[in-house]
C-alpha positions in Angstrom: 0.0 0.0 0.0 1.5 3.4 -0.4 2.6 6.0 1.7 0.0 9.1 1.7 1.2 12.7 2.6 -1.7 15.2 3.2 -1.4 18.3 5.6 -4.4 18.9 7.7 -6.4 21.7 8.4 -4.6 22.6 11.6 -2.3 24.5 13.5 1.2 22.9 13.4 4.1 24.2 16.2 4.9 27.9 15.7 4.7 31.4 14.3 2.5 32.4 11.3 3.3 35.6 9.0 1.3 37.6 7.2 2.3 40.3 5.1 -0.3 42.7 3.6 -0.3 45.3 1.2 -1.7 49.0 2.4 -2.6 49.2 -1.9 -6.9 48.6 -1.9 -6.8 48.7 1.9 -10.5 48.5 1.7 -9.7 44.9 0.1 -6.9 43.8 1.6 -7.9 44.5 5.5 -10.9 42.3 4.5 -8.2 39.7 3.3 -6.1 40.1 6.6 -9.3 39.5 8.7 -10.3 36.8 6.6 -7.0 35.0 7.0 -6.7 36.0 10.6 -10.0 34.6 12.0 -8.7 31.2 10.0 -5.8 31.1 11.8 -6.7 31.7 15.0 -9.9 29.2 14.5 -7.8 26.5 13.4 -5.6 26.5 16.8 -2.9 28.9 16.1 -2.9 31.6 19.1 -3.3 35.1 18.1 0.0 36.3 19.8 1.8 33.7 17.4 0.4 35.8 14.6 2.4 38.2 13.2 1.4 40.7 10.7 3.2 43.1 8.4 1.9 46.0 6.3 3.9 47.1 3.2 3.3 50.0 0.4 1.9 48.1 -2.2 1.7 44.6 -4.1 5.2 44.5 -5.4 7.1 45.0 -2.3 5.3 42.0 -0.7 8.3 39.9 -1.5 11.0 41.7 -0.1 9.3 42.0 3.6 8.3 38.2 3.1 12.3 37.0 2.2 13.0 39.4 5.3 10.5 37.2 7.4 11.4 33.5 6.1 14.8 34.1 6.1 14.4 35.0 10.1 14.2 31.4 10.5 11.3 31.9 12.6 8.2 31.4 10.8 6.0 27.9 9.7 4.3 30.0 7.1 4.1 33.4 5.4 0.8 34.9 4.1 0.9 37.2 1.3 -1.8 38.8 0.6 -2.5 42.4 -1.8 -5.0 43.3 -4.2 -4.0 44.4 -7.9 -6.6 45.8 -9.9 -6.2 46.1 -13.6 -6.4 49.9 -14.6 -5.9 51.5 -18.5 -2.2 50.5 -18.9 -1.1 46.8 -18.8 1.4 48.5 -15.2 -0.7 45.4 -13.2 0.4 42.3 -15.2 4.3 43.9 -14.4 3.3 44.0 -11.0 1.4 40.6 -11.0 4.0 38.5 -12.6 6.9 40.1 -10.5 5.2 39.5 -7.6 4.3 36.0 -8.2 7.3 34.8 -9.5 9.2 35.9 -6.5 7.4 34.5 -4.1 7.1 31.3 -5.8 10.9 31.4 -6.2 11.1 32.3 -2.1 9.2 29.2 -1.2 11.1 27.3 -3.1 14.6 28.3 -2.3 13.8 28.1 1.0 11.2 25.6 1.8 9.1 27.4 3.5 5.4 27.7 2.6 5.5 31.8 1.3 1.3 31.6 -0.1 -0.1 33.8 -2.9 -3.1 35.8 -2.0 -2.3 38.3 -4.1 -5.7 39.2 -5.9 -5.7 40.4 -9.8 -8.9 41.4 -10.8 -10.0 43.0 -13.9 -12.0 45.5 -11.4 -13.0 46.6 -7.9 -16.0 44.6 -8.4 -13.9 41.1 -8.7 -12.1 42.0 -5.6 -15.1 42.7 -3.7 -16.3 39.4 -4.2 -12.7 37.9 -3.8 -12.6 39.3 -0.4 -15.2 38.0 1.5 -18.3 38.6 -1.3 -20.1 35.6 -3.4 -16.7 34.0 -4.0 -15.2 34.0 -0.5 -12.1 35.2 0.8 -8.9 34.7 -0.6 -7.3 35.2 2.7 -9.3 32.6 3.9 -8.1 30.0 1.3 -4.7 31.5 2.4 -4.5 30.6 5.4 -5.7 27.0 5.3 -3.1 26.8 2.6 -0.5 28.1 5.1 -1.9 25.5 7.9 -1.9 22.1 5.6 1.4 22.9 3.6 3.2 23.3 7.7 1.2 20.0 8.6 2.5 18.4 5.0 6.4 19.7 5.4 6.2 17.8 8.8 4.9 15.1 7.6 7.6 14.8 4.5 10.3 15.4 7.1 9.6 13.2 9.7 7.9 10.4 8.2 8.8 9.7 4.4 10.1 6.6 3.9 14.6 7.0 3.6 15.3 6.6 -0.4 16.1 3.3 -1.9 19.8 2.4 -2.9 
């Protein structure tokens, strides 16, 4: 039979980050609390939560390679809302941001989640945080929760390669 690896919708051991873009504060403080009352729901303590605001979308990345290079956090929430306007500036911004912190999770192997919203319009993003489509930082942060759960899972348990 084979080996199943499947993180669970729980707190694992430790501090959680979020970092949240000031940029369609209306949207993303609905994204924050969103991903915040998941957290804290799922068993991670409030005081374990910590949260940092940045200007906009595209410096997301450099505040969350500051916070997983600390060495102190299971997770890091990103969250930010770009909203296309008349010039193509928010597929610059989208793509920069999501290839960096795709790359950071990687390099690093620590869970760095993409709640970074890119709507054609406000409307979208309404809906995307916390309207008919629910909340992006919701989805964040059980994202955040099962890939800690997984990672200790992989580490501790995966059977030791075959020679």
């Amino acid at each position: 039979m084979p080996h199943t690896f499947e993180g669970q919708l729980a707190a694992a051991p430790g501090r959680y980050a979020i970092v949240v873009a000031r940029y369609n504060e209306s949207i993303t403080s609905r994204l924050l609390s969103g991903a915040l009352e998941s957290l804290i729901s799922h068993g991670v303590p409030d005081d374990l939560i910590d949260v940092t605001w940045v200007p906009g979308a595209f410096e997301i990345p450099v505040a969350a390679a500051a916070l997983v290079r600390s060495g102190r956090y299971r997770a890091v929430l990103c969250l930010g809302a770009v909203i296309r306007g008349e010039t193509t500036h928010d597929e610059h911004i989208n793509r920069a941001v999501s290839l960096a912190i795709s790359e950071l999770s990687l390099e690093t192997g620590v869970p760095v989640i993409f709640g970074v919203l890119t709507c054609n319009n406000l409307e979208q993003a309404i809906h995307r945080a916390g309207g008919n489509v629910g909340n992006k930082g919701v989805e964040c942060a059980e994202a955040a929760l099962r890939m800690a759960q997984l990672l200790d899972q992989l580490a501790h348990r995966a059977a030791p390669p075959r020679s």
